[in-house]
BALOBA-1460 file (C-alpha; in Angstrom, 3 decimals):
// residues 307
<rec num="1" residu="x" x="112.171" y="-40.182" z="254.209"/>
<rec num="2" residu="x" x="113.013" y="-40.890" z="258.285"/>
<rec num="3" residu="x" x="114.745" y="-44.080" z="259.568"/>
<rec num="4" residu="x" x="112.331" y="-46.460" z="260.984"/>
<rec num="5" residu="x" x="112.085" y="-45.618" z="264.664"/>
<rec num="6" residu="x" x="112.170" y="-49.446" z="265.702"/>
<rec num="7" residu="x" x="116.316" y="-48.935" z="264.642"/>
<rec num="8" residu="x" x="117.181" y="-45.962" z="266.406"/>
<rec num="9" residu="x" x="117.796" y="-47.791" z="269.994"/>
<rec num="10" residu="x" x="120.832" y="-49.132" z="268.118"/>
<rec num="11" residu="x" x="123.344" y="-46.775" z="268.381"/>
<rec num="12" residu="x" x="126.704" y="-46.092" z="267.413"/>
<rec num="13" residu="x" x="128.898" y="-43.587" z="269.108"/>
<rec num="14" residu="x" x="132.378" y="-42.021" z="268.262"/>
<rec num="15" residu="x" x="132.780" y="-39.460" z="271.613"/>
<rec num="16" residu="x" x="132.021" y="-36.054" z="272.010"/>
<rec num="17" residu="x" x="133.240" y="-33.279" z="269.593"/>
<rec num="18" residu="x" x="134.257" y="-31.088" z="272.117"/>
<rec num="19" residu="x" x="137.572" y="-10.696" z="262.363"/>
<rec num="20" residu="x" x="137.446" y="-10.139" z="260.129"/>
<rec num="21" residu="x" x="139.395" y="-11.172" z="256.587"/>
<rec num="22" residu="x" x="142.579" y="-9.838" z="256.002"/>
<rec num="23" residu="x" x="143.498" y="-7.916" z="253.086"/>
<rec num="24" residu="x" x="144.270" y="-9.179" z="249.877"/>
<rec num="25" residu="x" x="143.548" y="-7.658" z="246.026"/>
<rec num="26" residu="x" x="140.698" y="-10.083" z="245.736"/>
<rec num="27" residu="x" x="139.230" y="-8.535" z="248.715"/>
<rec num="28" residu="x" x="139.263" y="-5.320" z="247.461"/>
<rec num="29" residu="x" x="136.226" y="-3.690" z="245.656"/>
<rec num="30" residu="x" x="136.669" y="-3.055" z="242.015"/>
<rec num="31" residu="x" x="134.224" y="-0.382" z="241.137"/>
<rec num="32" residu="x" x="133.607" y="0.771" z="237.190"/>
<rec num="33" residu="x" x="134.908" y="3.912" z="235.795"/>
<rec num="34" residu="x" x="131.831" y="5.905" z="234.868"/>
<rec num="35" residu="x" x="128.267" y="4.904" z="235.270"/>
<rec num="36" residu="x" x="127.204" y="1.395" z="234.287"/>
<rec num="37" residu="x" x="123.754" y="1.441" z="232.192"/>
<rec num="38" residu="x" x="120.724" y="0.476" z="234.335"/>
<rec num="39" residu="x" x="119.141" y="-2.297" z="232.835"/>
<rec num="40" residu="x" x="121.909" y="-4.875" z="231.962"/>
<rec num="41" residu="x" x="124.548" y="-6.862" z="233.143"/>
<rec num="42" residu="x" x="128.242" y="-5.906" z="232.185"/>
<rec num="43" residu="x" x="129.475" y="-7.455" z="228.512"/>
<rec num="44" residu="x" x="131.829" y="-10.157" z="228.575"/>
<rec num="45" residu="x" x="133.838" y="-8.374" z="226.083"/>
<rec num="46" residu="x" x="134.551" y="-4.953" z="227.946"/>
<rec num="47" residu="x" x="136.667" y="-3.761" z="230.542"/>
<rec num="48" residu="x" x="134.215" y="-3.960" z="233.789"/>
<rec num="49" residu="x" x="133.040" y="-7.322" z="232.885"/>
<rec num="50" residu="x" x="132.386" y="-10.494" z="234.548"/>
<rec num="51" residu="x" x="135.569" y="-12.869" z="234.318"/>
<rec num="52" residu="x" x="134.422" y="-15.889" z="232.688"/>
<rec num="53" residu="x" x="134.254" y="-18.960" z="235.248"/>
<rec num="54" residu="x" x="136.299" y="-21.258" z="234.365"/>
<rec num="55" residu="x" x="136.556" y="-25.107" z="236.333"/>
<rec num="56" residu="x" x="139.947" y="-24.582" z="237.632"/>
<rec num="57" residu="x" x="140.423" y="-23.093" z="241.543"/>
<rec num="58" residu="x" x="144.010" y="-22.139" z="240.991"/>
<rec num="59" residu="x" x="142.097" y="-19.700" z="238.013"/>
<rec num="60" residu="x" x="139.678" y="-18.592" z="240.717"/>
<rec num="61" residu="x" x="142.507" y="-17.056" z="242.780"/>
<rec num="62" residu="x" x="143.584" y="-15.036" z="239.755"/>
<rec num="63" residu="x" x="140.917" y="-13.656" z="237.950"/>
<rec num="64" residu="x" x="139.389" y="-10.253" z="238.542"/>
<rec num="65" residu="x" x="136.977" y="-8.777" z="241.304"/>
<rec num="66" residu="x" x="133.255" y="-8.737" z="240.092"/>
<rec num="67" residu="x" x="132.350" y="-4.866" z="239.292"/>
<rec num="68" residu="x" x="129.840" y="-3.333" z="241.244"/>
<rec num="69" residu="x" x="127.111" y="-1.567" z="239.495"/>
<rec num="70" residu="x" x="125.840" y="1.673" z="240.428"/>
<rec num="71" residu="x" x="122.412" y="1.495" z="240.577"/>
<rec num="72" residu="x" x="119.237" y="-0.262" z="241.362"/>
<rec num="73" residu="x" x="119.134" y="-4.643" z="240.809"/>
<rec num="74" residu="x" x="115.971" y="-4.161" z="239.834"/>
<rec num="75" residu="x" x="116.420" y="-1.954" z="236.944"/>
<rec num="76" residu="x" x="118.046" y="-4.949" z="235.905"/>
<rec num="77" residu="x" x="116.183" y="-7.781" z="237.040"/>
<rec num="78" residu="x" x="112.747" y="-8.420" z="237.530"/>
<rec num="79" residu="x" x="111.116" y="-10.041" z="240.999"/>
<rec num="80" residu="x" x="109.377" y="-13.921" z="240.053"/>
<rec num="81" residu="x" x="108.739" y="-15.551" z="243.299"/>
<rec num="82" residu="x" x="109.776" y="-16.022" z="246.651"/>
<rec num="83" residu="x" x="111.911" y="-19.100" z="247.788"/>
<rec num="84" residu="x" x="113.429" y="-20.949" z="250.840"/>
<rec num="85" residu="x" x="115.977" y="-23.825" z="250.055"/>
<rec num="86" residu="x" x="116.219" y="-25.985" z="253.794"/>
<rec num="87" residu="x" x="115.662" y="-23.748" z="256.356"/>
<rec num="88" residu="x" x="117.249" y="-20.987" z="254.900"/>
<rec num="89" residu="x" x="115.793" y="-17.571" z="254.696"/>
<rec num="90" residu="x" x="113.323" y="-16.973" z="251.525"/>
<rec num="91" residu="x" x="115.001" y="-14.884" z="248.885"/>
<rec num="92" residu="x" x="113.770" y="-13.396" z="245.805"/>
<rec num="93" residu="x" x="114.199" y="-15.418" z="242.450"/>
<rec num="94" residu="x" x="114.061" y="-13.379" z="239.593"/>
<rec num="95" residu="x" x="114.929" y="-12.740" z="235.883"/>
<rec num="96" residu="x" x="116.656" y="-10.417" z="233.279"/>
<rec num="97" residu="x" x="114.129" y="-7.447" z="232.633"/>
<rec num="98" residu="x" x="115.716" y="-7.895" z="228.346"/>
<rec num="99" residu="x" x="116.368" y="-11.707" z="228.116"/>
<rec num="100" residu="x" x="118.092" y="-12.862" z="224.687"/>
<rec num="101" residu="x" x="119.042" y="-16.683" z="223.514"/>
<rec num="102" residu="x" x="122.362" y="-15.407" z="224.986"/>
<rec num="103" residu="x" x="120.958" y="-14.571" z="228.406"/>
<rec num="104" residu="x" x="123.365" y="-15.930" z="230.898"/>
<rec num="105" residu="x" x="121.991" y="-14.329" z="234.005"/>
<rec num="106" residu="x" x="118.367" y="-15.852" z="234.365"/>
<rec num="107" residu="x" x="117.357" y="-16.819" z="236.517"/>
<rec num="108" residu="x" x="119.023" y="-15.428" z="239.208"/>
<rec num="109" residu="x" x="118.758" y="-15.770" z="243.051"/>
<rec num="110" residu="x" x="119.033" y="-11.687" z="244.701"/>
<rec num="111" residu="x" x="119.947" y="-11.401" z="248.353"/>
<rec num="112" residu="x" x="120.768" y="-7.984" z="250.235"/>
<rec num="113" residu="x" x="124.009" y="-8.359" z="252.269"/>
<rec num="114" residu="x" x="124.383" y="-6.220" z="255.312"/>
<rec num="115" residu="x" x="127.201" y="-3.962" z="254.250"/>
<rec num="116" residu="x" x="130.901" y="-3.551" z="252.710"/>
<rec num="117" residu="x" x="132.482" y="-6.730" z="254.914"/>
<rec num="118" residu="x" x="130.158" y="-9.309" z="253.252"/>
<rec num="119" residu="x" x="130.861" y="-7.938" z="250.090"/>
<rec num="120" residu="x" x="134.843" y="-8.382" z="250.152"/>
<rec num="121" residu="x" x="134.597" y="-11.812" z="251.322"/>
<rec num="122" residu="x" x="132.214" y="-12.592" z="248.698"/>
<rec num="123" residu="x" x="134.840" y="-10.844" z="246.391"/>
<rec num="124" residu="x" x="137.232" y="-12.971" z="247.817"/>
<rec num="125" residu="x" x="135.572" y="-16.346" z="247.740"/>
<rec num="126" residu="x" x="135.395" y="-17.881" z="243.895"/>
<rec num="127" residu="x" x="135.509" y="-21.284" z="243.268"/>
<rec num="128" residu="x" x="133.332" y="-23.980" z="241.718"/>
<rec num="129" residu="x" x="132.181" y="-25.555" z="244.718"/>
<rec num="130" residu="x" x="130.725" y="-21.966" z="245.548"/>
<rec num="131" residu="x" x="127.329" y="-20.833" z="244.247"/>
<rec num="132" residu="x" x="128.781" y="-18.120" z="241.347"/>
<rec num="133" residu="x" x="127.994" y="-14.331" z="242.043"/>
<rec num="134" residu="x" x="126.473" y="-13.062" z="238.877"/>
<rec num="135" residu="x" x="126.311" y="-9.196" z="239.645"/>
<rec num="136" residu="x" x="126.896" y="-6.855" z="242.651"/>
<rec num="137" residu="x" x="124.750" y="-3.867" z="242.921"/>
<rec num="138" residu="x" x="125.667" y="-0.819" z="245.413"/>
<rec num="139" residu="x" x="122.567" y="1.445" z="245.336"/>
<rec num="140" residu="x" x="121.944" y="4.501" z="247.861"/>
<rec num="141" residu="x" x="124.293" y="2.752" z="250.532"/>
<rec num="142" residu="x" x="122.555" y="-0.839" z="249.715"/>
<rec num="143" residu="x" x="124.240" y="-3.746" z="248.676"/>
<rec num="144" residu="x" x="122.402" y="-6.031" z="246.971"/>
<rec num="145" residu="x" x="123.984" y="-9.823" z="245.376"/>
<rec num="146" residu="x" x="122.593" y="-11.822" z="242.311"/>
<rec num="147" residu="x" x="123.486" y="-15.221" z="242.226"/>
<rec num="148" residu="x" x="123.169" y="-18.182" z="240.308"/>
<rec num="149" residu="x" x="119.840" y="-20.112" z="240.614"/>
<rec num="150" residu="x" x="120.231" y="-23.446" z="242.377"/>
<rec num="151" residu="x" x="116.830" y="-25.702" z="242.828"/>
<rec num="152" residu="x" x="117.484" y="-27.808" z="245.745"/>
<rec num="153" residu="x" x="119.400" y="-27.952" z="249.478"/>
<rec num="154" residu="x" x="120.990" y="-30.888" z="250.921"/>
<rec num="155" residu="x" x="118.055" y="-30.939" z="253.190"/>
<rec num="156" residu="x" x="115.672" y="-31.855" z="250.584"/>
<rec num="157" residu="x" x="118.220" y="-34.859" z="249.752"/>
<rec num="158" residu="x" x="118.306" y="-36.103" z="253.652"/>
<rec num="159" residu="x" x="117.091" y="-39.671" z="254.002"/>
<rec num="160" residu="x" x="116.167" y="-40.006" z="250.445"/>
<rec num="161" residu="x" x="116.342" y="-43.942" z="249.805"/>
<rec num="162" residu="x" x="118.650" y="-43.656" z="246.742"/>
<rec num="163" residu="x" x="121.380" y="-42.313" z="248.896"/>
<rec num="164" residu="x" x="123.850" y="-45.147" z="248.820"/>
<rec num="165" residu="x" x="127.658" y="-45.005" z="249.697"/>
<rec num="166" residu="x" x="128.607" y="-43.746" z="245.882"/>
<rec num="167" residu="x" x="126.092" y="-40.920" z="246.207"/>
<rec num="168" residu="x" x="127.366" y="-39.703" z="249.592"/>
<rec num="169" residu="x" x="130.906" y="-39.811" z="248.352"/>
<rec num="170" residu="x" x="129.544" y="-37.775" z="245.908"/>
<rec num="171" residu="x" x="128.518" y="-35.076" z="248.070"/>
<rec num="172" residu="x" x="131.002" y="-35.129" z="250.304"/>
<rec num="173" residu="x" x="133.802" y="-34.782" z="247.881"/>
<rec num="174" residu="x" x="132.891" y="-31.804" z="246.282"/>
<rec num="175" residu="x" x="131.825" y="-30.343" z="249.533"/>
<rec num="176" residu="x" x="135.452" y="-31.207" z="250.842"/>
<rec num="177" residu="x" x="136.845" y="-29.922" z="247.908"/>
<rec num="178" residu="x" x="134.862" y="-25.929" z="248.549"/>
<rec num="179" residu="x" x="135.982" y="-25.866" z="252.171"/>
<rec num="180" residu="x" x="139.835" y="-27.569" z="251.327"/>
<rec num="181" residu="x" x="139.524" y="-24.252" z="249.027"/>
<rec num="182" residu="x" x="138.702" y="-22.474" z="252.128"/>
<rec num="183" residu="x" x="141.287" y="-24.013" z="253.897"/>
<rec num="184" residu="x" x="144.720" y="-23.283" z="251.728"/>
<rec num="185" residu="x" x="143.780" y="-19.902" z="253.213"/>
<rec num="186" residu="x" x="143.084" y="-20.610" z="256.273"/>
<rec num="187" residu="x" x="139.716" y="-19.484" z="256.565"/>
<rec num="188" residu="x" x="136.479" y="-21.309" z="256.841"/>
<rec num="189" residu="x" x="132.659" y="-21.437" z="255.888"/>
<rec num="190" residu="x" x="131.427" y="-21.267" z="259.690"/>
<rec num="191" residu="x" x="127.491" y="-21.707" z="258.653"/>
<rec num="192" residu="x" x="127.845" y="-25.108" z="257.202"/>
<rec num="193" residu="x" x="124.604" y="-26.697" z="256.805"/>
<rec num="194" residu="x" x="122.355" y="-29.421" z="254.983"/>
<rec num="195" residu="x" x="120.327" y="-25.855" z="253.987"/>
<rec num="196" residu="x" x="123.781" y="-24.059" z="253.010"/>
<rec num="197" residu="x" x="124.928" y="-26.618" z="250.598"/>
<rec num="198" residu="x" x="122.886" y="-26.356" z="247.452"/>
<rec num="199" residu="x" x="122.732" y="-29.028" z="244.379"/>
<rec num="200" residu="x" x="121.351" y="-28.817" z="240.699"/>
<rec num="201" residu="x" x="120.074" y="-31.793" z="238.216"/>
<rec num="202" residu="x" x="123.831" y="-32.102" z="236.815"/>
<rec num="203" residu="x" x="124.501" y="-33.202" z="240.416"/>
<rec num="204" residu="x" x="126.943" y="-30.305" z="240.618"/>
<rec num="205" residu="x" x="127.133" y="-29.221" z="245.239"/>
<rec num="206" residu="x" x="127.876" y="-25.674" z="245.780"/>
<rec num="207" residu="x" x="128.047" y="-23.778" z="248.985"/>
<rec num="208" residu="x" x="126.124" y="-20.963" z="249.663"/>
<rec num="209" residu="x" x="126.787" y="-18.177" z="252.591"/>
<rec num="210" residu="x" x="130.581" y="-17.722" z="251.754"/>
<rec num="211" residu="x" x="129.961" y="-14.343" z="253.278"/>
<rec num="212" residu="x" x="129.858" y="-15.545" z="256.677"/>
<rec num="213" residu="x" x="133.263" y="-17.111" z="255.644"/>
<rec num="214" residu="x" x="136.097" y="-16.190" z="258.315"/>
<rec num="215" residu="x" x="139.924" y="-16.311" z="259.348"/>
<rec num="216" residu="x" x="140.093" y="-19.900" z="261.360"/>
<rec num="217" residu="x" x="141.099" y="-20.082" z="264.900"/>
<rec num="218" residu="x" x="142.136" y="-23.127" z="266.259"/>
<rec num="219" residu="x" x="140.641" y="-26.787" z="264.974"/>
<rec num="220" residu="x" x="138.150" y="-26.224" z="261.894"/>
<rec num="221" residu="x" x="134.707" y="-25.817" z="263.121"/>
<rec num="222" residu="x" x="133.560" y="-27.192" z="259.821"/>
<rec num="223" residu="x" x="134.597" y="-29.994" z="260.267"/>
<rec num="224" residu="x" x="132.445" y="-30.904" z="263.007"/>
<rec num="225" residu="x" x="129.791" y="-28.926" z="260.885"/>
<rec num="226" residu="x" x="130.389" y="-31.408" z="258.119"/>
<rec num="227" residu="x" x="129.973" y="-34.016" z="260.587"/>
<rec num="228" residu="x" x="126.461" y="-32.908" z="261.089"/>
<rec num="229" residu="x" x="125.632" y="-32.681" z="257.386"/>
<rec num="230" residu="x" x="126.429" y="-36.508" z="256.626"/>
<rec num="231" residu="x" x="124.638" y="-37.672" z="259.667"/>
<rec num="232" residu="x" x="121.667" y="-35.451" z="259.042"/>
<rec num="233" residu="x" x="122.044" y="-36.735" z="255.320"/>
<rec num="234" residu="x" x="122.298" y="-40.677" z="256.066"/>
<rec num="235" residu="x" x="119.229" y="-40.255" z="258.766"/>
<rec num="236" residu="x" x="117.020" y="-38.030" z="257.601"/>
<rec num="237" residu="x" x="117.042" y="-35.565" z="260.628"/>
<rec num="238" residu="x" x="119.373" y="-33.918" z="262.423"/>
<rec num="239" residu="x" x="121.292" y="-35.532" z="265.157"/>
<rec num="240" residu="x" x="123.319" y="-33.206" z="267.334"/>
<rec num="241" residu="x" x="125.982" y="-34.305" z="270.092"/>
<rec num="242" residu="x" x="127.924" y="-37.225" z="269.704"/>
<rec num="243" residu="x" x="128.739" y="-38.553" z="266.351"/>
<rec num="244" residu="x" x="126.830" y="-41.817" z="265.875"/>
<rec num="245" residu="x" x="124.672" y="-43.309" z="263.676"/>
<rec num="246" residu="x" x="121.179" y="-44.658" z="264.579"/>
<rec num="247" residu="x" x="120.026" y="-46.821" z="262.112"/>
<rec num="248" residu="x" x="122.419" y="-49.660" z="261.598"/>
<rec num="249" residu="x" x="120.454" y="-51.966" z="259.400"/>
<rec num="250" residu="x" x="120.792" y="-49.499" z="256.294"/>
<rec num="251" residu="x" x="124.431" y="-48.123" z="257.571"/>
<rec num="252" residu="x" x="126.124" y="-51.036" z="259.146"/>
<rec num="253" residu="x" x="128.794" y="-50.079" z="261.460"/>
<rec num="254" residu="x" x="131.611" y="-51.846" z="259.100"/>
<rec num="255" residu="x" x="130.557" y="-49.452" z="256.242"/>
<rec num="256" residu="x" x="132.691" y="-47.186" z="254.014"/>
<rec num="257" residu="x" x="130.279" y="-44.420" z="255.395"/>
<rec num="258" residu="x" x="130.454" y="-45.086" z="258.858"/>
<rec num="259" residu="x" x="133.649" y="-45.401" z="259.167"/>
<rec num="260" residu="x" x="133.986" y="-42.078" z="257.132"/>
<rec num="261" residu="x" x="132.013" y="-40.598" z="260.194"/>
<rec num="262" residu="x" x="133.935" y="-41.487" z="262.651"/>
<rec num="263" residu="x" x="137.223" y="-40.544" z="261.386"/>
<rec num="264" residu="x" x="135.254" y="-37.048" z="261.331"/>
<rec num="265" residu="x" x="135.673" y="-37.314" z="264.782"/>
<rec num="266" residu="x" x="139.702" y="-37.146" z="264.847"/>
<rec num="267" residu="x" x="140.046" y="-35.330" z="261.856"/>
<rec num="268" residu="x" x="142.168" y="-32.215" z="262.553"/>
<rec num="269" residu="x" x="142.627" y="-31.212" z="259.086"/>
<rec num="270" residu="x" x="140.363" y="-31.774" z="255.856"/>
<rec num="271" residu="x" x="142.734" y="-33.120" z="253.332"/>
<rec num="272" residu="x" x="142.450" y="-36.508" z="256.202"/>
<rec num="273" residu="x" x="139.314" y="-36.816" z="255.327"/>
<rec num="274" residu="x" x="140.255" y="-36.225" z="251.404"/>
<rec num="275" residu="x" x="142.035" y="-38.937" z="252.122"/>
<rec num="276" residu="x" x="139.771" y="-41.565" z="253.668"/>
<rec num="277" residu="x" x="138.444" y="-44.959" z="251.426"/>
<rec num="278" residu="x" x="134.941" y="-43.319" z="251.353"/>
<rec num="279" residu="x" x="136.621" y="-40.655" z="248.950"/>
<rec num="280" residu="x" x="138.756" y="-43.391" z="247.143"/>
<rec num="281" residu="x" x="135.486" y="-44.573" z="245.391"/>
<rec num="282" residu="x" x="134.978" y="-43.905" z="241.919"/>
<rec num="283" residu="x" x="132.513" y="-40.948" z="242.662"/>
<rec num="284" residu="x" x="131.228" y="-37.965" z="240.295"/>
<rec num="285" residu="x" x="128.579" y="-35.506" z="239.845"/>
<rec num="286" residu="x" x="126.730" y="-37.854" z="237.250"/>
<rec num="287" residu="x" x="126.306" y="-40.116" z="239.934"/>
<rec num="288" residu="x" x="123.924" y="-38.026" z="241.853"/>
<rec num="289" residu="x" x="121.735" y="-37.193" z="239.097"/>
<rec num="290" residu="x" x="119.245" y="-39.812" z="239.494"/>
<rec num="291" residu="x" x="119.049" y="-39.027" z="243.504"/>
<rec num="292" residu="x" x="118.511" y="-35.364" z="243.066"/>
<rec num="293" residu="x" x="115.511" y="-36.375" z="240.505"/>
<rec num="294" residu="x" x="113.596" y="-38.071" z="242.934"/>
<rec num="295" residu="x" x="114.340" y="-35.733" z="245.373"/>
<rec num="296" residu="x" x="113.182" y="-32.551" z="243.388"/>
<rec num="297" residu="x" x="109.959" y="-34.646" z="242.570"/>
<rec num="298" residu="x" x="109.129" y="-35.234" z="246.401"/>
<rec num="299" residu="x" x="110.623" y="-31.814" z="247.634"/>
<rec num="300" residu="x" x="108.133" y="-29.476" z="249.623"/>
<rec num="301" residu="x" x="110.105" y="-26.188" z="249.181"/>
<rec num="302" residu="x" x="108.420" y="-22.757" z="250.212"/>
<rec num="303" residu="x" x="107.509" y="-20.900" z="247.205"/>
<rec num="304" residu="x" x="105.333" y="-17.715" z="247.606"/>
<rec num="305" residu="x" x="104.012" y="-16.619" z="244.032"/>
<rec num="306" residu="x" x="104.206" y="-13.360" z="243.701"/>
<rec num="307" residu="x" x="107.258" y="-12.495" z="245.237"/>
């Protein structure tokens, strides 16, 4: 899923692209009163629950901190199989231990985070562009994060054939629409990646990693990350250094995508590139459906089985 080599001596280049979170109520931990029971998640219905995720950001600033559950995740879940996504590290896919018809939980991806800092910011961070924390777990001084189960990263989708100019506006919307999120803040993702962006068979893009997520200093250094991502996405490999595209049989330099890349290059803020004609096209997650199909059937993801 590579450009043909013969088309990479054509070139195309735009120039060179040359702590912590402050406090807020969202960053705060909101521990339960008592001990939760081992074994299940919280009920939507009482006090320590999970706020229901709605599709509005400006309800993801207001709702209420996740509760952290006292005890083991795996009193409440159960291991199924290793997985890397990209070139990600492998984490631990796994399921409800009691699953009902109104199991909302499974499966569910569970990744240890390295103490109380990563926590707060993934507190912080809720939107639908962001892979959704299911549960929180603080167990003899470990924290431990279940989130939702995503099948694919962007770097399963690089190259793939069925990429046209709708599908990349596609992707790039909603991933401009996560970090513009970001943004209104003034923070920003900092680990932006092909293998930190994560898609699902609705062709719904969520970012992953929000807990390396930080106060932003300066010009946006995701925006030069983001740079990266469509070029690695319209090649099929990564291309670092100058913004350019190699193959310009399949992206000719007068293209709506093209063009899109190099106004990457000036770009000081990302509502510009909200703004540019790539974005103006009729794009939505149904559009990608068919691209992340084919992609899923030719992925070669790491699964180890057992986990």
């Amino acid at each position: 899923m590579t450009s043909n080599p013969k088309n990479r001596d054509t070139r195309i280049d735009f120039g060179l692209l040359s702590k912590r979170l402050p406090q807020s109520p969202l960053a705060l931990i909101s521990h339960s009163i008592g001990e939760q029971t081992p074994g299940r998640l919280p009920n939507q219905n009482e006090n320590h629950s999970l706020t229901a995720r709605k599709r509005s950001p400006d309800n993801i600033r207001t709702s209420q901190p996740i509760s952290v559950m006292r005890h083991s995740p795996w009193d409440t879940y159960k291991a199924l199989y290793q997985l890397q996504l990209g070139d990600s590290e492998p984490t631990i896919v796994a399921e409800e231990r009691t699953i009902s018809p109104k199991s909302r939980f499974s499966p569910a991806v569970i990744r240890h985070m390295s103490g109380l800092d990563e926590i707060q910011r993934i507190q912080q961070i809720r939107h639908e562009n962001f892979v959704t924390v299911l549960a929180i777990f603080d167990h003899e001084g470990s924290y431990t994060v279940a989130f939702e189960y995503m099948p694919l990263s962007l770097l399963e989708v690089a190259g793939n054939p069925l990429l046209k100019e709708l599908q990349l506006a596609s992707i790039v919307g909603q991933i401009l629409h996560g970090l513009l999120y970001l943004a209104k803040d003034n923070l920003e993702h900092g680990q932006l990646t092909c293998s930190n962006v994560l898609i699902d068979l609705e062709g719904c893009i969520k970012l992953q990693a929000q807990e390396c997520c930080h106060v932003r200093s300066g010009r946006s250094q995701d925006i030069h990350a983001l740079s990266l991502v469509v070029m690695e996405l319209m090649h099929g490999y990564p291309k670092k250094g100058n913004v350019g595209i190699d193959n310009l049989e399949r992206w000719p330099y007068d293209s709506l995508a093209v063009s899109f890349l190099s106004a990457t290059d000036g770009a000081s803020r990302m509502d510009q590139l909200l703004e540019h004609t790539l974005l103006q096209l009729p794009w939505h997650q149904s559009a990608l459906k068919g691209l992340f199909s084919l992609a899923i059937s030719w992925a070669r993801r790491g699964v180890t089985y057992p986990a």
